[in-house]
C-alpha positions as CSV (number, residue, x, y, z in Angstrom):
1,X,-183.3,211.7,-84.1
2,X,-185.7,213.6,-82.0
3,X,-184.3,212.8,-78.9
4,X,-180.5,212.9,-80.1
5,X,-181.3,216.9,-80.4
6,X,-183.5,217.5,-77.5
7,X,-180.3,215.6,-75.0
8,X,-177.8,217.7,-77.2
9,X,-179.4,220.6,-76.6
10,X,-180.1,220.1,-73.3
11,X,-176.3,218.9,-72.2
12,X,-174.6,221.9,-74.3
13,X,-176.7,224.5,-72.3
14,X,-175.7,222.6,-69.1
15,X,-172.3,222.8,-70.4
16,X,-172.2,226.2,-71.1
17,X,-173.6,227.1,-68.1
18,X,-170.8,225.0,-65.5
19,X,-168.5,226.6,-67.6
20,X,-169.0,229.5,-66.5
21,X,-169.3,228.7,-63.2
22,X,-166.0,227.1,-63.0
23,X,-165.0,230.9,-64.5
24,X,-166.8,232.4,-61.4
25,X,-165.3,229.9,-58.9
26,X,-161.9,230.5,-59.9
27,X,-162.1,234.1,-60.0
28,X,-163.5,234.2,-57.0
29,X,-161.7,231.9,-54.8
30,X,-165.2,230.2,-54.0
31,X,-165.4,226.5,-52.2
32,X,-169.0,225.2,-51.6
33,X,-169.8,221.7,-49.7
34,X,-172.9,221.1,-49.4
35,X,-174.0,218.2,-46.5
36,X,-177.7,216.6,-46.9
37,X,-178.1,214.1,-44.1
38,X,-179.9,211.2,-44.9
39,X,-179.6,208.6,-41.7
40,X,-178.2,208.3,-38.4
41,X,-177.1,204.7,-37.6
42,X,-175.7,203.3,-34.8
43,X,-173.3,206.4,-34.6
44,X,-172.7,206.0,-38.7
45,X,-173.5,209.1,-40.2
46,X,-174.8,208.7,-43.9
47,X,-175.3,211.8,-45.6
48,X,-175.0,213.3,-49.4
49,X,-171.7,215.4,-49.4
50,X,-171.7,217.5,-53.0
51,X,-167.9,219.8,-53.4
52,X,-168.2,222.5,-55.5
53,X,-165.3,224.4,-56.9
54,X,-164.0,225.0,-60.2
55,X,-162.6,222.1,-60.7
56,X,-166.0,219.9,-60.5
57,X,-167.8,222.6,-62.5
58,X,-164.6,222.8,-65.3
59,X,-164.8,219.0,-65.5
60,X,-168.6,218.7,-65.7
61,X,-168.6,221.1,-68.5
62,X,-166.0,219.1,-70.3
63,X,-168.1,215.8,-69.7
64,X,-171.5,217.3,-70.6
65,X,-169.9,219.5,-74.0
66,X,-168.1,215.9,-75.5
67,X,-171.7,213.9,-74.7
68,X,-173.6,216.7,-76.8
69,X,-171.3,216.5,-79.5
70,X,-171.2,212.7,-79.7
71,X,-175.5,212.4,-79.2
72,X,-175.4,214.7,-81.9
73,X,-173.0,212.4,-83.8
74,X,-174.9,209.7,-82.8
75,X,-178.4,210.6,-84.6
76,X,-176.5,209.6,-87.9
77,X,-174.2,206.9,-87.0
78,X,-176.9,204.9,-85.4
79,X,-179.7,205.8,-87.8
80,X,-180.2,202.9,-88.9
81,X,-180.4,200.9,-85.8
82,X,-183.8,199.7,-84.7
83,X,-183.3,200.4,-80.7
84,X,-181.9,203.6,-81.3
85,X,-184.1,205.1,-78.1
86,X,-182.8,202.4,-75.5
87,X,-179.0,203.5,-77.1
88,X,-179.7,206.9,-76.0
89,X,-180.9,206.2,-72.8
90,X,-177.9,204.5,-71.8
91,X,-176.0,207.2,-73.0
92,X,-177.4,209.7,-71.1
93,X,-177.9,206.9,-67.9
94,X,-174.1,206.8,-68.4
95,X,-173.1,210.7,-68.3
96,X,-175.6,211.0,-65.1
97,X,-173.6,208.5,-63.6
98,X,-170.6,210.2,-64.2
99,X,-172.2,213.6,-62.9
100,X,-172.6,211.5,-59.8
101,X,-169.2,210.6,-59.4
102,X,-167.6,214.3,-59.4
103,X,-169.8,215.8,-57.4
104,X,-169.7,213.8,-54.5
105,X,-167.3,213.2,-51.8
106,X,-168.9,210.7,-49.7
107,X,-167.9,207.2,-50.5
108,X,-171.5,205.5,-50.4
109,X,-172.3,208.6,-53.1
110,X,-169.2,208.4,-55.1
111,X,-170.3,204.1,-55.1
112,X,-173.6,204.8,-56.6
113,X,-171.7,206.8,-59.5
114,X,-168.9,204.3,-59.4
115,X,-171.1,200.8,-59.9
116,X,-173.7,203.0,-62.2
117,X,-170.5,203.6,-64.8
118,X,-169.6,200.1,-64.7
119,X,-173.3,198.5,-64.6
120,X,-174.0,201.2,-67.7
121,X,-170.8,200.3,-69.4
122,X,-171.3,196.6,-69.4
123,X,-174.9,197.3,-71.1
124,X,-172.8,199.3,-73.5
125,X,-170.6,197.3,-74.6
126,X,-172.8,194.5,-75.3
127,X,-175.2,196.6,-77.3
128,X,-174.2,194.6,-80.4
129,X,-175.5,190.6,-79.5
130,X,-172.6,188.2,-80.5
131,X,-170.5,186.1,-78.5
132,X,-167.5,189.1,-78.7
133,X,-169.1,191.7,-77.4
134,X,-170.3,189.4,-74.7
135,X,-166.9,188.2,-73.7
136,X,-165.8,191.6,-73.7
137,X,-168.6,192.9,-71.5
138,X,-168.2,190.5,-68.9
139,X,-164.3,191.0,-69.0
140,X,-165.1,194.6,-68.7
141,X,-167.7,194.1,-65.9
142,X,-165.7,191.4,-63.8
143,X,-162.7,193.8,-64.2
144,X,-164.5,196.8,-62.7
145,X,-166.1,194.9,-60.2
146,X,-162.6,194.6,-58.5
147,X,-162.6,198.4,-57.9
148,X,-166.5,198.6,-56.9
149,X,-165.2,195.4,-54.4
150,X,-162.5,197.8,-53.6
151,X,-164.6,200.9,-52.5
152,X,-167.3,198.9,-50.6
153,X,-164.1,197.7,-48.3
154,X,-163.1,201.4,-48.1
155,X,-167.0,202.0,-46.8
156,X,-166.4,199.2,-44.5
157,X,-163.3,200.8,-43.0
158,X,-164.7,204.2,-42.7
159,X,-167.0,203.3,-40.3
160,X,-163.9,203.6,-37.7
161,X,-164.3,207.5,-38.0
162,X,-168.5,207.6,-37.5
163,X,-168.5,208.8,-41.1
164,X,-168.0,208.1,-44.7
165,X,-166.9,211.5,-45.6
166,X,-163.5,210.3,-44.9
167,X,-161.5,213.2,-46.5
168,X,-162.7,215.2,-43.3
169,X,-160.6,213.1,-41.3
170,X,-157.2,213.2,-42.9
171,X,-155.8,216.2,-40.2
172,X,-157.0,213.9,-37.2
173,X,-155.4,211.1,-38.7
174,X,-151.7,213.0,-38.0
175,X,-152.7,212.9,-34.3
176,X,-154.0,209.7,-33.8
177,X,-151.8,206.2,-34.8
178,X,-155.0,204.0,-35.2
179,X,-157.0,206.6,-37.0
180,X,-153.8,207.1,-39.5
181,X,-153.9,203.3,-40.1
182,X,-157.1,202.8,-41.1
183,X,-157.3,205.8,-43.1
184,X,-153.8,204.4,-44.7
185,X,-156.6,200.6,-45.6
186,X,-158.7,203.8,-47.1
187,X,-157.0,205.4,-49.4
188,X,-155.1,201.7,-50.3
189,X,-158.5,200.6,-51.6
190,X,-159.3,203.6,-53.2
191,X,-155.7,203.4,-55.1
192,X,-156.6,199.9,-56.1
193,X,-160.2,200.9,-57.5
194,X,-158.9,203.6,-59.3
195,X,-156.1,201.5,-60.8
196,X,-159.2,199.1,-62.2
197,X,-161.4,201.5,-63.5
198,X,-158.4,203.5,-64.8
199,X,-156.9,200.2,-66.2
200,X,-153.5,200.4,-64.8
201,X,-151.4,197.6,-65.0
202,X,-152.6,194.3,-64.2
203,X,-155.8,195.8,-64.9
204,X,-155.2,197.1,-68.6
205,X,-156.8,194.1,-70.6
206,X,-160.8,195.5,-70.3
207,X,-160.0,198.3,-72.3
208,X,-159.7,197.4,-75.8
209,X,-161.3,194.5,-75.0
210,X,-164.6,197.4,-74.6
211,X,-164.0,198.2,-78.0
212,X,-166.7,195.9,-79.3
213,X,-169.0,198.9,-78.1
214,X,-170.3,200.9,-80.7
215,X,-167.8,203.9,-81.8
216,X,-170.0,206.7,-80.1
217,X,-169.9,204.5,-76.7
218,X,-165.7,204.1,-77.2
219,X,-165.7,208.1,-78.0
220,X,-167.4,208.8,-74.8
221,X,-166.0,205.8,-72.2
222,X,-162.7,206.6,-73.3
223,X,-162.3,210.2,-72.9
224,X,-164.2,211.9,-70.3
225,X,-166.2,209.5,-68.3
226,X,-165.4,205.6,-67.1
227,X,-161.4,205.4,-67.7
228,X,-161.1,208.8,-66.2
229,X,-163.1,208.7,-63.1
230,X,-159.8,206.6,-61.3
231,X,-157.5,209.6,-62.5
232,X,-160.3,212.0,-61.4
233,X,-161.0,210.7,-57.7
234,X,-156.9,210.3,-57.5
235,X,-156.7,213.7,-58.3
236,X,-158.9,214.7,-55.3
237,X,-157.6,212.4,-52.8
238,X,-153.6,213.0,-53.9
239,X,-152.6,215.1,-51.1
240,X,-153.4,212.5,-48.6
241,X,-151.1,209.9,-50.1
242,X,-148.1,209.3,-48.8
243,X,-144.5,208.8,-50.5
244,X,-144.6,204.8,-50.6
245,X,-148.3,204.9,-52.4
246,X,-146.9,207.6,-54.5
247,X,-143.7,205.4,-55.5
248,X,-146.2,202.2,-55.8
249,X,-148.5,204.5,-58.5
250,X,-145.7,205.7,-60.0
251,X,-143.7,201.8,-61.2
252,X,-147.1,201.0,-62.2
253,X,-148.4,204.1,-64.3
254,X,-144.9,203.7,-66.1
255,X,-145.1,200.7,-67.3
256,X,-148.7,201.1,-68.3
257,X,-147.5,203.8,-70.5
258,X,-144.7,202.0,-71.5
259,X,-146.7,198.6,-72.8
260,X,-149.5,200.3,-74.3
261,X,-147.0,201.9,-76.4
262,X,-145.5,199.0,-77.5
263,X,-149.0,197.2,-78.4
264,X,-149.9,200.2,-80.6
265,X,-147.0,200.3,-83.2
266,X,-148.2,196.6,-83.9
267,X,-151.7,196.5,-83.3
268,X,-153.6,197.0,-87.1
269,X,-157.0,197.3,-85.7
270,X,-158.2,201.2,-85.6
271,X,-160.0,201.3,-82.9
272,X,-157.9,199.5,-80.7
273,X,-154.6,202.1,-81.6
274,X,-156.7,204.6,-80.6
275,X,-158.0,202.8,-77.1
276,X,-154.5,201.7,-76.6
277,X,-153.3,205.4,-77.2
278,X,-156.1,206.0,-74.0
279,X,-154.2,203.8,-71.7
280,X,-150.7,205.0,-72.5
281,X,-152.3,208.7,-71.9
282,X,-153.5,207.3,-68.6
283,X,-149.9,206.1,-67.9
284,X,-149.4,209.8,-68.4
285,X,-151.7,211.2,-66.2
286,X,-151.0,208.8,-63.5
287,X,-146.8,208.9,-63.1
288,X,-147.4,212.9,-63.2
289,X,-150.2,212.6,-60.5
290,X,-147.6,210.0,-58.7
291,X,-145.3,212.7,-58.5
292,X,-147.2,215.4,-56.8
293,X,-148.2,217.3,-59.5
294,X,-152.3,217.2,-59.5
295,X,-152.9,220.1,-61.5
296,X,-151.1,219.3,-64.4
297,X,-152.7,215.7,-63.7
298,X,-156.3,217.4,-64.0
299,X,-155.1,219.7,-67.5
300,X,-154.4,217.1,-69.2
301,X,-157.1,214.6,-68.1
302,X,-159.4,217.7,-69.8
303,X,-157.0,218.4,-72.9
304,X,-157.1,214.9,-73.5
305,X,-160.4,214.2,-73.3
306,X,-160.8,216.5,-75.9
307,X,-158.6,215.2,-78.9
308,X,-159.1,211.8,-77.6
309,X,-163.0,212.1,-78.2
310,X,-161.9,214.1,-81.9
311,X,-160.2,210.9,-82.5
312,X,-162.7,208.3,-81.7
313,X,-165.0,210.2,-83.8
314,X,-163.1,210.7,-87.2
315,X,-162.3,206.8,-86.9
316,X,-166.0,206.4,-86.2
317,X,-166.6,208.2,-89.7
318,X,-164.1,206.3,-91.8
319,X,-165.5,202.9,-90.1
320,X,-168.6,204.0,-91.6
321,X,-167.8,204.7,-94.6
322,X,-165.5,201.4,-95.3
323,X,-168.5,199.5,-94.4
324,X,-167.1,198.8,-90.7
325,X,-163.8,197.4,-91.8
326,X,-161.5,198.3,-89.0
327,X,-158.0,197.2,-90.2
328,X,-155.8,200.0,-91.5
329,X,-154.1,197.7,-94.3
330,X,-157.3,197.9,-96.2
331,X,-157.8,201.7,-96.4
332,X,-155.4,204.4,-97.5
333,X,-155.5,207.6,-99.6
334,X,-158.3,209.4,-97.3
335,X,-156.6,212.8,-97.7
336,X,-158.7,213.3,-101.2
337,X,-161.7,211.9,-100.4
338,X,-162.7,212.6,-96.8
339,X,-161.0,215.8,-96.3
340,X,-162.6,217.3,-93.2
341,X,-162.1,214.0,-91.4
342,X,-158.9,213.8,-92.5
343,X,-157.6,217.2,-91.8
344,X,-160.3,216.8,-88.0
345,X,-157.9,213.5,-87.2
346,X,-154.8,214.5,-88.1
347,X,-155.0,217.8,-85.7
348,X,-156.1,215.3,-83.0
349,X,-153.3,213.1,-83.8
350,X,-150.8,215.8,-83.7
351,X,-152.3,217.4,-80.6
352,X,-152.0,213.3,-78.5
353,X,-147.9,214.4,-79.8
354,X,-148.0,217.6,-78.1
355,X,-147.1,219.9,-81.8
356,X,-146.7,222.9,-81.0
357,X,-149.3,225.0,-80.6
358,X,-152.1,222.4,-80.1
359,X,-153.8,221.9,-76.9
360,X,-151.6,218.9,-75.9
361,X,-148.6,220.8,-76.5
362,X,-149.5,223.1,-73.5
363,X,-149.9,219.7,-71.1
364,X,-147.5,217.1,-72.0
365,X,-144.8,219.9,-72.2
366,X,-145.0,220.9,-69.1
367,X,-145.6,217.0,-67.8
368,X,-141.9,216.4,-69.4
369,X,-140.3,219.3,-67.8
370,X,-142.3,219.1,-64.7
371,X,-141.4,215.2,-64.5
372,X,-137.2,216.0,-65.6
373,X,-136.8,218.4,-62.4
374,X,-137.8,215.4,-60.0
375,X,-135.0,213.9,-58.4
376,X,-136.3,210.0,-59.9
377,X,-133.9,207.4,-61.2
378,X,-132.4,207.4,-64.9
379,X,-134.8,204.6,-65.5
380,X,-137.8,206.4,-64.4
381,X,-136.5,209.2,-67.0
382,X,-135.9,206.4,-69.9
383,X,-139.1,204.5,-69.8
384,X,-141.1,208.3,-69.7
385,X,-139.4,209.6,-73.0
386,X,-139.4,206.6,-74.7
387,X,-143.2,206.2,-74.1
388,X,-143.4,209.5,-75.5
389,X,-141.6,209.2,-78.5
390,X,-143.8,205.8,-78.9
391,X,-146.7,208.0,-79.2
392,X,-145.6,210.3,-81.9
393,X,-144.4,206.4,-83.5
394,X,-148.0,205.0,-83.8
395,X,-149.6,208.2,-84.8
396,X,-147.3,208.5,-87.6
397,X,-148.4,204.7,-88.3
398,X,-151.7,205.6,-87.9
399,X,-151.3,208.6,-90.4
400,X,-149.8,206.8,-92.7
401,X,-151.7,204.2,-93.3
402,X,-154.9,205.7,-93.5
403,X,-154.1,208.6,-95.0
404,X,-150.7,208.8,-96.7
405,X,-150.5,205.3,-98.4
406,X,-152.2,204.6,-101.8
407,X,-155.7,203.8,-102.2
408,X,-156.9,200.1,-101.4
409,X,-160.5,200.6,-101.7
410,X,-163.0,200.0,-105.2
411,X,-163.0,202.1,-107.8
412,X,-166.7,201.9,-107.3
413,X,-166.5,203.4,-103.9
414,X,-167.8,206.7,-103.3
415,X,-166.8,208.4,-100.2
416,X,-167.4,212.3,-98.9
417,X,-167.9,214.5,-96.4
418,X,-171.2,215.4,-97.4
419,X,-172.3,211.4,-97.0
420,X,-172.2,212.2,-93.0
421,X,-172.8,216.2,-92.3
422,X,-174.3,215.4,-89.1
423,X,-171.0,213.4,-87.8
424,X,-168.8,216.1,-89.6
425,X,-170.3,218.7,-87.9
426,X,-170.2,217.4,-84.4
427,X,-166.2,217.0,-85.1
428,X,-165.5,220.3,-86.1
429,X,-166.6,221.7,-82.7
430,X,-164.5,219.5,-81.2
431,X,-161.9,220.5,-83.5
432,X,-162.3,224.5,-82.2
433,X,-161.5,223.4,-78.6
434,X,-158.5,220.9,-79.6
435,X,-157.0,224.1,-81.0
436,X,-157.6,226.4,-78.6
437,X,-158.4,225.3,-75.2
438,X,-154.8,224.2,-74.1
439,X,-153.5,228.1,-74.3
440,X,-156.6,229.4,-72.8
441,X,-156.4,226.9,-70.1
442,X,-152.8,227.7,-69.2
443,X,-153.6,231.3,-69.1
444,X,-157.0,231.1,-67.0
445,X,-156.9,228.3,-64.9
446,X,-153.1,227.5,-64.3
447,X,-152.9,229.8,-61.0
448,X,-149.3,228.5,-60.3
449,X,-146.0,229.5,-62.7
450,X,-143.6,226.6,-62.7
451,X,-140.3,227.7,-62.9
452,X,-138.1,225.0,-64.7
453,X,-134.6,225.0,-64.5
454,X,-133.1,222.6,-66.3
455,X,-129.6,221.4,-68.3
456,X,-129.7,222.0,-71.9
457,X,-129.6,217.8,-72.1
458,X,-132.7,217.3,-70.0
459,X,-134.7,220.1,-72.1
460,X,-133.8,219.1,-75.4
461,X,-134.6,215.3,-74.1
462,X,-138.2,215.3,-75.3
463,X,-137.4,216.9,-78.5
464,X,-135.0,214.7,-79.2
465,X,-137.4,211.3,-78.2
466,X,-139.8,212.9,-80.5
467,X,-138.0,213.0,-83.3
468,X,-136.5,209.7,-82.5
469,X,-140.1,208.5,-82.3
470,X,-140.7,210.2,-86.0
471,X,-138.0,208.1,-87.4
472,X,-139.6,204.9,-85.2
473,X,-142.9,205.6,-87.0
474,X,-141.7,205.7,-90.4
475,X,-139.4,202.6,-89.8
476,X,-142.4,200.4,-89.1
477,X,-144.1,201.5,-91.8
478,X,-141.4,200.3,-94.5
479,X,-140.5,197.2,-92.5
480,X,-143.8,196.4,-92.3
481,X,-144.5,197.6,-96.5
482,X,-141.0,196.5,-97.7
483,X,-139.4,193.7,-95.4
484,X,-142.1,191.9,-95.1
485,X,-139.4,188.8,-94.6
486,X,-137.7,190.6,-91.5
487,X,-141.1,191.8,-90.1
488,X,-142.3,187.5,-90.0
489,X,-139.4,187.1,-88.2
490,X,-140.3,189.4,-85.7
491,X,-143.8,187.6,-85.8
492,X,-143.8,186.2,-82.0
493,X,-142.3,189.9,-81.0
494,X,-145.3,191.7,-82.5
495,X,-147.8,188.7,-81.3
496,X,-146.3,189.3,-77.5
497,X,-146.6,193.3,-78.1
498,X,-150.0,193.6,-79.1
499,X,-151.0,191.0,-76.3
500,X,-150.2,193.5,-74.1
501,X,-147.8,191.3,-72.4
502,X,-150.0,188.1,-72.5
503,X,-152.4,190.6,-70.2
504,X,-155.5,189.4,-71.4
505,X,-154.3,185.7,-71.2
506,X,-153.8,186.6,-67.6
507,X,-156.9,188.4,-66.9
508,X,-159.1,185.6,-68.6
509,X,-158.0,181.7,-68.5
510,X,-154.7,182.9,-66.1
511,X,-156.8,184.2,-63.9
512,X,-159.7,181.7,-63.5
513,X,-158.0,178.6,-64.5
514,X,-156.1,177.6,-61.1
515,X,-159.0,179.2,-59.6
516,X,-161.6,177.0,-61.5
517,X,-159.3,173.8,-60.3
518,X,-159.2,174.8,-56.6
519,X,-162.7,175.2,-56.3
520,X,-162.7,171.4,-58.6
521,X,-160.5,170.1,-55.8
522,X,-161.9,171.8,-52.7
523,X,-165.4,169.9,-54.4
524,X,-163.8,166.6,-54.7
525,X,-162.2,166.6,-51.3
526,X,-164.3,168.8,-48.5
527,X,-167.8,168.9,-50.5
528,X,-167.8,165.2,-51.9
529,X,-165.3,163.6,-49.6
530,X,-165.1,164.9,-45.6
531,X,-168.1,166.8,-45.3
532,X,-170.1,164.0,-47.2
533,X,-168.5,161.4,-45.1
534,X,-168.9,163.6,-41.7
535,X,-171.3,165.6,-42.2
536,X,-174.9,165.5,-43.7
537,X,-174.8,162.0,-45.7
538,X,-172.6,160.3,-42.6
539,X,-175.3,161.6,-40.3
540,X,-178.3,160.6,-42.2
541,X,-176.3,156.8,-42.3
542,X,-175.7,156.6,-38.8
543,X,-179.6,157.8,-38.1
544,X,-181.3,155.5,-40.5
545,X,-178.7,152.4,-39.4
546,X,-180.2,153.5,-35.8
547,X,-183.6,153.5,-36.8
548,X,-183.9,150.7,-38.8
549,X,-182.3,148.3,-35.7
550,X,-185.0,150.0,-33.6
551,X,-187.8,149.0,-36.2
552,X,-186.6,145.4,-36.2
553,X,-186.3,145.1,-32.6
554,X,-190.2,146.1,-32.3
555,X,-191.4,144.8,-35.6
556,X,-190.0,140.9,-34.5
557,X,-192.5,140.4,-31.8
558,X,-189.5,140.6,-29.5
559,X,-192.2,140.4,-26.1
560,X,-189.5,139.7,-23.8
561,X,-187.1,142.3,-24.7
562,X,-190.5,144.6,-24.8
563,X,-191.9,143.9,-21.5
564,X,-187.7,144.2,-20.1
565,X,-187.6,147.5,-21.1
566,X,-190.7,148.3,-19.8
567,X,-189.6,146.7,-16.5
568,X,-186.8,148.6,-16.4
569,X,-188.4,151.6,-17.1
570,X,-191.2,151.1,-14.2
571,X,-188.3,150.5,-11.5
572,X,-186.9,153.5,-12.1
573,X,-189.5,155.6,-11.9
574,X,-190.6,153.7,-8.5
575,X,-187.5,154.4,-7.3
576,X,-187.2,157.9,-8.2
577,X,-190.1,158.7,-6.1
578,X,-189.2,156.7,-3.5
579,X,-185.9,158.8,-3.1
580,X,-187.8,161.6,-3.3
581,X,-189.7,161.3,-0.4
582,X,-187.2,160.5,1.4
């Protein structure tokens, strides 16, 4: 408890404080790097490169004010665990990580941050010992490894230019074909680590998977730190990528949005709507950041980590007070009995729809419009605003069933605020910024005015996908509560949907199985057959055959052959020398 409130305390001033300083930069026009050289080797400079502008300050205040709320949170949901110190510690390992990652601009840097969020995380997500959460941490750790294999290649590459600040060289690589190839293998690899950690498709299955984490851990991994340090470092490197990476990142981020969508309207487990509600909202981020658009990309990385947080945390309170039962069919009728969490979740809820005037209004608004005036395919346009009207469908869902339905719980149950005051206080200053910080973020940090021009058909699009999605949400609900026959039917369907498209099939046994029988056969064959046969066995054969004909030949008293040899031996020697002095 003690050291929940001395981290809280510590991380809100810290909070407050780059806060401000993001206010200062902005105002000011101010850009700070800062360049500590470390080593000089073999012409490699290696050196600590921190960027300062108001963008790393906005985002660090962001991080640091969600990790006080949710240490604060925290001291009552893990009361009653005995290693409550070594929880915290990770905690606060894993935020200083993250601080690690923004800061920096050098790729050995950013890699410290980078493997320290995924070395943290696995330790996180296998907090609780059973055979889950350790299938899920190593699924979660293998997964990220990809991206830390990713950035080390990057490191390797960078070498070309003498440095690994390599965003110094993107002008020189316009003037020089070699340079602009290898920066191209650069910024490749950092694409492909940021589509890991950021769990873009093939990627995606590590995420709910991480759910076996307690809820604190899922409330801060999934809204401020791990899934959104890909988006983040995208966000800086963005102007550097060129059309065919943008096109690439932008197929991709779709369908990501698209299938975790899907998976939500039929997934039943609470935690796992909201983590797949993450990776759709990562879909979002991504096709907008695909399309050129990287400030709206970093407002609603920082709106959403906001409500998404809010969310974790009221589902974090009604898992503790069901006893953690996760499934939404067993609760219902919330509304009366945990008011303050219902009323917390439902603004967070409506704020991942975009209501007006909630702080994800202000974002995903402009991330429609901005995303209709592009000159993409109808298809493109399709699978966006039907992955947004598949939001407002399993937030409705969600609603409903946990708060709207009748009451499944025992008479004999006795739920209330009051139970966790701690936990309810932590969500109502979350609940301040969900409210508020979209319009004052439009109004202080939006230094551009986008000017939309659009036909009456493409502006009234979202509306209409939301209300489409509405009607979607509700449908579910009564198929799923009053054609029960129709909804077995549809059982393979829903089985296929909340796979995620067989994804974690693929990332598990597809993934290592013809692996795991290659490395059988290359064992049987090279290992056990040619390189047995030819290699150290055939030799050791051939040797002790040798030496065992030699030890017969001089073990049999074989005098004659003996002195023959020795003969032999004697002549040539004499006649050596003879030749020699000659």
């Amino acid at each position: 408890m003690f050291y929940c409130m001395v981290y809280f305390s510590f991380f809100l001033f810290f909070s407050i404080v780059c806060f401000l300083l993001g206010l200062l930069f902005i105002s000011k026009n101010l850009l700070i790097f800062l360049e500590i050289g470390v080593l000089n080797l073999f012409g490699v400079s290696i050196e600590g490169v921190f960027f300062l502008d108001w963008k790393t300050f906005l985002f660090m205040s962001f991080v640091l004010f969600i990790s006080s709320m949710i240490l604060n949170y925290s001291s009552e949901y893990m009361s009653g665990d005995k290693y409550i110190k070594r929880f915290i510690f990770l905690m606060v390992l894993f935020v200083c990580s993250m601080m690690m990652l923004i800061l920096n601009l050098n790729l050995v840097s950013i890699l410290i941050g980078w493997d320290g969020l995924g070395l943290v995380s696995y330790a996180l997500v296998i907090y609780y010992q059973n055979v889950k959460s350790n299938s899920a941490g190593m699924l979660t750790a293998l997964s990220n490894r990809i991206g830390d294999a990713a950035i080390i290649l990057a490191i390797s590459f960078s070498v070309h230019f003498g440095s690994f600040n390599f965003i110094f060289y993107l002008s020189w690589a316009q003037f020089d074909q070699n340079v602009e190839n290898f920066m191209k293998m650069v910024l490749l690899l950092i694409i492909l680590a940021s589509m890991t950690k950021s769990a873009q498709l093939p990627f995606s299955s590590w995420l709910p998977a991480a759910m076996a984490a307690p809820t604190p851990v899922s409330s801060l991994v999934h809204s401020s730190t791990l899934v959104t340090a890909g988006v983040y470092f995208l966000i800086r490197v963005s102007e550097a990528l060129s059309f065919a990476m943008m096109e690439f990142l932008l197929i991709i981020s779709l369908l990501t949005m698209f299938m975790a969508g899907l998976a939500a309207n039929f997934e039943y487990d609470l935690k796992k709507i909201i983590a797949l509600s993450t990776l759709s909202q990562l879909g979002l981020m991504m096709t907008i950041l695909s399309l050129g658009e990287s400030n709206l990309a970093f407002m609603h990385l920082l709106i959403h980590a906001l409500f998404k947080a809010l969310l974790f945390m009221c589902a974090g309170a009604i898992i503790h007070n069901f006893g953690d039962n996760q499934d939404i069919r067993n609760m219902g009728g919330l509304s009366s009995n945990l008011p303050l969490t219902s009323a917390c979740m439902n603004i967070s809820n409506f704020a991942l729809c975009g209501l007006p005037f909630l702080s994800g209004f202000y974002s995903k608004d402009l991330i429609a419009e901005a995303l209709s005036m592009q000159y993409s395919s109808m298809l493109v346009y399709l699978i966006f605003y039907l992955s947004i009207g598949l939001t407002v469908a399993y937030s409705i869902r969600l609603s409903y069933y946990i708060f709207w339905s009748e009451s499944k719980f025992s008479s004999l149950s006795s739920f209330s605020d009051n139970n966790n005051w701690s936990m309810t206080k932590s969500m109502l200053g979350l609940v301040v910024l969900v409210v508020l910080m979209g319009s004052f973020y439009s109004w202080v940090f939006m230094d551009i005015s986008y000017f939309i021009i659009l036909p009456v058909y493409m502006k009234l699009s979202t509306v209409f996908f939301i209300i489409l999605g509405l009607i979607l949400g509700i449908e579910l609900v009564q198929m799923e509560f009053f054609y029960k026959n129709l909804y077995l039917e549809m059982k393979n369907i829903s089985l296929f949907l909340v796979g995620m498209w067989n994804m974690p099939i693929i990332s598990t046994m597809g993934a290592s199985k013809y692996a795991l029988y290659v490395g059988k056969m290359y064992f049987l064959i090279f290992d056990q057959g040619w390189l047995e046969y030819y290699g150290s066995k055939g030799a050791f054969n051939i040797m002790s055959s040798l030496l065992s004909q030699i030890q017969y030949i001089f073990s049999s008293n074989h005098l004659k052959l003996f002195f023959l040899l020795f003969i032999i031996y004697f002549s040539g020697l004499l006649s050596y020398y003879f030749y020699m002095g000659l």
